[in-house]
C-alpha positions in Angstrom: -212.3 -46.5 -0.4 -210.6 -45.2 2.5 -206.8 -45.5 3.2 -206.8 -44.5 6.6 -205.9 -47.1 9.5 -209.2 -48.3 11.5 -211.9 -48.0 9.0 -214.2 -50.9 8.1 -216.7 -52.0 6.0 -219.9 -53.8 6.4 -220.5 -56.8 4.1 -224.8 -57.8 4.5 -224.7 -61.1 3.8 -227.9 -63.9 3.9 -225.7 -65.5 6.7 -225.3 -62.3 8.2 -223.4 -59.1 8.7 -219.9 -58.8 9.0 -217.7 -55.7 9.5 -214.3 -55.9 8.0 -211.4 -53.8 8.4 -209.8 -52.2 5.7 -206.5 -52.2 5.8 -204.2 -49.4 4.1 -201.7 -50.3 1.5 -198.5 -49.0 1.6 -199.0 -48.9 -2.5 -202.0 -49.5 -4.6 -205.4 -50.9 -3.5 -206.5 -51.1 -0.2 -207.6 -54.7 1.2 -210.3 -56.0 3.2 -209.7 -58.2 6.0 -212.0 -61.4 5.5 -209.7 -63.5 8.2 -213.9 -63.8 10.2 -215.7 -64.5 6.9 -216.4 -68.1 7.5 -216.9 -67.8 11.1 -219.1 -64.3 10.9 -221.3 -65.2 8.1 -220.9 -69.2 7.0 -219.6 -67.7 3.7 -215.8 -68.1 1.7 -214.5 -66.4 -1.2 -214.2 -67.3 -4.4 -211.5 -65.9 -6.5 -210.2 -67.7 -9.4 -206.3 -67.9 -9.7 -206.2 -65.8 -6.4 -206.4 -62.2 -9.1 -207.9 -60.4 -6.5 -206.7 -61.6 -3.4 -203.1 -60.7 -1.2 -201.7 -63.7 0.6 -199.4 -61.7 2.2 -198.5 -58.0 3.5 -195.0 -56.3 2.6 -193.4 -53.6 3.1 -190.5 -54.5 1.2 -191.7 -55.1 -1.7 -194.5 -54.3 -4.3 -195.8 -56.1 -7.4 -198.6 -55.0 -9.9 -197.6 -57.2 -13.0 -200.6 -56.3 -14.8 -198.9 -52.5 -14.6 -195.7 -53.9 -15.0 -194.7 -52.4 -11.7 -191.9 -54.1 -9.5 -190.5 -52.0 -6.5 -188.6 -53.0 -3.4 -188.6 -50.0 -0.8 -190.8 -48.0 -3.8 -187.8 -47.8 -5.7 -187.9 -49.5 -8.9 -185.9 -52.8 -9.2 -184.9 -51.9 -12.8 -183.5 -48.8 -11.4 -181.6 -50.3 -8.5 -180.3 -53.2 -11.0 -178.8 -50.5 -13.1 -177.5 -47.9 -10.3 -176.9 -49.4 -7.1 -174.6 -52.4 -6.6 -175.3 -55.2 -4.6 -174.6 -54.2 -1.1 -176.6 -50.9 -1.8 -179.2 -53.0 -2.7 -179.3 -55.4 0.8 -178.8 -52.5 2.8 -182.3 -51.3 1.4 -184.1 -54.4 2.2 -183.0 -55.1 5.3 -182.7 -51.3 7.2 -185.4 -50.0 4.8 -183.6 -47.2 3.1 -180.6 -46.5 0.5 -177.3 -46.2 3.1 -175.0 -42.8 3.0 -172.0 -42.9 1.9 -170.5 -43.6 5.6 -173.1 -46.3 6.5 -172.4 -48.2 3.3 -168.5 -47.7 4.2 -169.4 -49.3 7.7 -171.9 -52.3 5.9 -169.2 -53.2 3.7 -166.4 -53.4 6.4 -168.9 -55.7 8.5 -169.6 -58.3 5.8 -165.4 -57.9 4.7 -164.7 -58.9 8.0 -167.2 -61.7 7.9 -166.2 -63.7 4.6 -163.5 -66.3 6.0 -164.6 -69.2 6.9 -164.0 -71.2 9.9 -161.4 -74.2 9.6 -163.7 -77.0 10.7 -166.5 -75.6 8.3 -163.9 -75.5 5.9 -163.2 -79.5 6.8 -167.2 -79.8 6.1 -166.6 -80.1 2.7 -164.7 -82.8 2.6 -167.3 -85.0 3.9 -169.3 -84.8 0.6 -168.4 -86.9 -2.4 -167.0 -85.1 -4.8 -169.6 -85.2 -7.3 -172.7 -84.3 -5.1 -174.2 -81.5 -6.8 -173.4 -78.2 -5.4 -176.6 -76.5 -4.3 -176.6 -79.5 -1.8 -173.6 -78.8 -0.4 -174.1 -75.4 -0.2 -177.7 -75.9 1.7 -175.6 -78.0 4.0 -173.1 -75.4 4.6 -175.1 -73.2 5.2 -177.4 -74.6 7.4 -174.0 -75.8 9.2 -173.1 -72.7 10.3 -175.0 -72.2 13.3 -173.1 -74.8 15.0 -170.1 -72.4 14.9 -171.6 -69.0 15.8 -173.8 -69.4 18.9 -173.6 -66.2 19.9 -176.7 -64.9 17.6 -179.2 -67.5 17.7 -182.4 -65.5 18.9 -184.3 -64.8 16.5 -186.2 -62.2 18.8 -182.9 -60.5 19.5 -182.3 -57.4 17.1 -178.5 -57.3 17.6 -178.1 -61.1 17.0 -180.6 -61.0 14.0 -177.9 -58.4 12.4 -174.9 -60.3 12.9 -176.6 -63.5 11.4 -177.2 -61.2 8.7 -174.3 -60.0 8.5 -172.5 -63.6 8.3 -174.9 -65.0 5.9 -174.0 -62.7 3.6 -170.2 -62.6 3.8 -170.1 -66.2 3.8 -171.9 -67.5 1.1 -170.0 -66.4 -1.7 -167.8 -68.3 0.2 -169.7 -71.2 0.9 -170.9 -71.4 -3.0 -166.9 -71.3 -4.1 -166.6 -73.9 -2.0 -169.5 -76.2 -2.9 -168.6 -75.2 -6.9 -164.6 -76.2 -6.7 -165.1 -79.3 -4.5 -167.3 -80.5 -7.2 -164.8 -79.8 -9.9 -162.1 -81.3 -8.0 -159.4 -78.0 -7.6 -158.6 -76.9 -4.2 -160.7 -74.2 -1.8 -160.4 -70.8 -2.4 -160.0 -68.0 0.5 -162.0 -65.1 -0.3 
């Protein structure tokens, strides 16, 4: 099977030819694409459980549990569990590498800076009961905080994707403090 980009494949069919592209994986076996199937040849696929077919593609991450294999980036989750810490870790996923010691310097200043909360999302806590479970709240807050940062709402908007980024992940340790201590009944936390 080929792993190069623009080669197909020809599936003969009673219902009639069809030539597929195979597309490369970035890891492991190689995938036809069968998007025309029904439309080129009146035919579908069967494949119990879906063992043999990828829903989606990733360049993130990898998964062959049959191998026992688990990799984000190609580097092995157990391995980045046990030597990188967290913010190592989100760096990976989202600029696609492991930072240097200056960019993970400069990511961990951003999402410092980024951890307070506004007052008035603050105040959105106490519009809860104090019982409400947690996660709801925290959804909620979450979902909330748009409304206070308008300045990054485009998704198609690189810059603005970052800083959303960026906030998310300050916040929500923040935002999950929050949700967690309201619930108990003691006062909020500041980071």
């Amino acid at each position: 099977m080929a792993d190069e980009p623009g080669k197909t494949a020809t599936l003969h069919t009673p219902g009639g030819d069809l030539e597929m592209t195979i597309r490369p994986a970035t890891e492991g076996a190689s995938a036809f694409e069968i998007g025309k199937l029904l439309s080129g040849t009146g035919l579908t696929t069967y494949d119990p459980g879906y063992g043999n077919t990828a829903p989606v593609s990733s360049a993130i991450t990898y998964i062959d549990g049959d191998a026992g294999i688990l990799r984000y980036r190609g580097y092995p989750i157990d391995q980045l569990a046990e030597k990188s810490t967290f913010l190592e870790t989100s760096y990976l996923l989202i600029y696609g590498e492991l930072p240097t010691r200056s960019e993970l310097d400069a990511f961990t200043k951003k999402i410092s800076r980024h951890t307070l909360l506004h007052e008035d999302l603050k105040a959105f806590f106490s519009g809860f009961p104090r019982d409400a479970h947690p996660m709801p709240v925290l959804s909620s807050a979450v979902s909330a905080l748009s409304t206070f940062y308008q300045d990054a709402l485009d998704p198609t908007d690189p810059t603005q994707v970052d800083i959303s980024g960026i906030r998310l992940m300050a916040k929500l340790p923040t935002i999950a403090a929050y949700s967690y201590k309201r619930s108990i009944g003691h006062p909020l936390p500041y980071p």
